[in-house]
N, C-alpha and C positions, 0 to 999 in steps of 0.2 A: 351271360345268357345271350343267345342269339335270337334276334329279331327278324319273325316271320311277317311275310306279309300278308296282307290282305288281298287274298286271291278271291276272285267268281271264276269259276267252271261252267262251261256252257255245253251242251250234250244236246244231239237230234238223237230220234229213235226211227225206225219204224215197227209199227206194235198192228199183231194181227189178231183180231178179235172175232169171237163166232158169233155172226151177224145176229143172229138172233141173241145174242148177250152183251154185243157194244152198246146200246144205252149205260147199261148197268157200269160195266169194265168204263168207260167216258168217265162217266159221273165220277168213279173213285178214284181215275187217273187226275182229273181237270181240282179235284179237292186237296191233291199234295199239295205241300207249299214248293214254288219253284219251277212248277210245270206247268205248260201249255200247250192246249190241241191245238194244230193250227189248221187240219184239213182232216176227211174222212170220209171213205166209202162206203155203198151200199154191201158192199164184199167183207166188209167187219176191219180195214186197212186205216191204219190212225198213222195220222205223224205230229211227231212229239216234241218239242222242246224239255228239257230242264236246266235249270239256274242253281247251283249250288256253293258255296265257299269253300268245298275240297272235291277231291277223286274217290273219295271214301264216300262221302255222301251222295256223288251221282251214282258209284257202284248197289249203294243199298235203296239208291232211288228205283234205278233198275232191276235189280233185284225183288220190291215191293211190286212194280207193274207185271212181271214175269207170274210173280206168284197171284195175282189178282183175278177173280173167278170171272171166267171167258174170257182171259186173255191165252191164245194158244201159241203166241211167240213176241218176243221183243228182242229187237236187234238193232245195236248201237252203230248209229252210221258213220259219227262224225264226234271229235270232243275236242274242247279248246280252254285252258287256263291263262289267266296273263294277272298281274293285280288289277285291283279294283281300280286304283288312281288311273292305269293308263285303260284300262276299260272306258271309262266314263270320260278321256280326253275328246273334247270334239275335233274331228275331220274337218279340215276347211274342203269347200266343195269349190272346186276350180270350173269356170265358166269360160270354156271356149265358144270361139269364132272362126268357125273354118268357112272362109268361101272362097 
């Protein structure tokens, strides 16, 4: 048997909400597990994160905010897998001196 890894999936959105119903479309968005608002307009305009351990579960992530009452579009900007291990590798932050 072959050994899969331990992937996270990372996925931006932007999700267009009818203003007068983005409280509501928020609330149910911000309650998945894996997702985060990170900004939002008075125009009913959200941008979205989700976090998931496959492509199948951001697809049906996406799929759930699509179908979410007053949300009138969601469109996937951006998506990114890698494993979890080198996910969670820290970056050495290099400190330059330029003068």
């Amino acid at each position: 048997m072959i050994a899969v890894p331990d992937e996270l999936h990372i996925a931006s959105l932007v999700v267009h909400a009818a203003p007068a119903r983005m409280e509501e479309a928020s609330r149910v968005i911000a309650s998945m597990p894996g997702a985060q608002i990170h900004a939002s307009s008075p125009s009913g305009k959200l941008v979205v994160t989700l976090e998931a351990a496959s492509g199948d579960d951001i697809l049906a992530a996406v799929g759930r905010i699509q179908r979410t009452d007053g949300v009138l579009s969601a469109a996937l900007v951006y998506q990114y897998a890698d494993s979890r291990e080198t996910m969670m590798e820290e970056v050495p932050h290099e400190v330059r001196n330029d003068h």
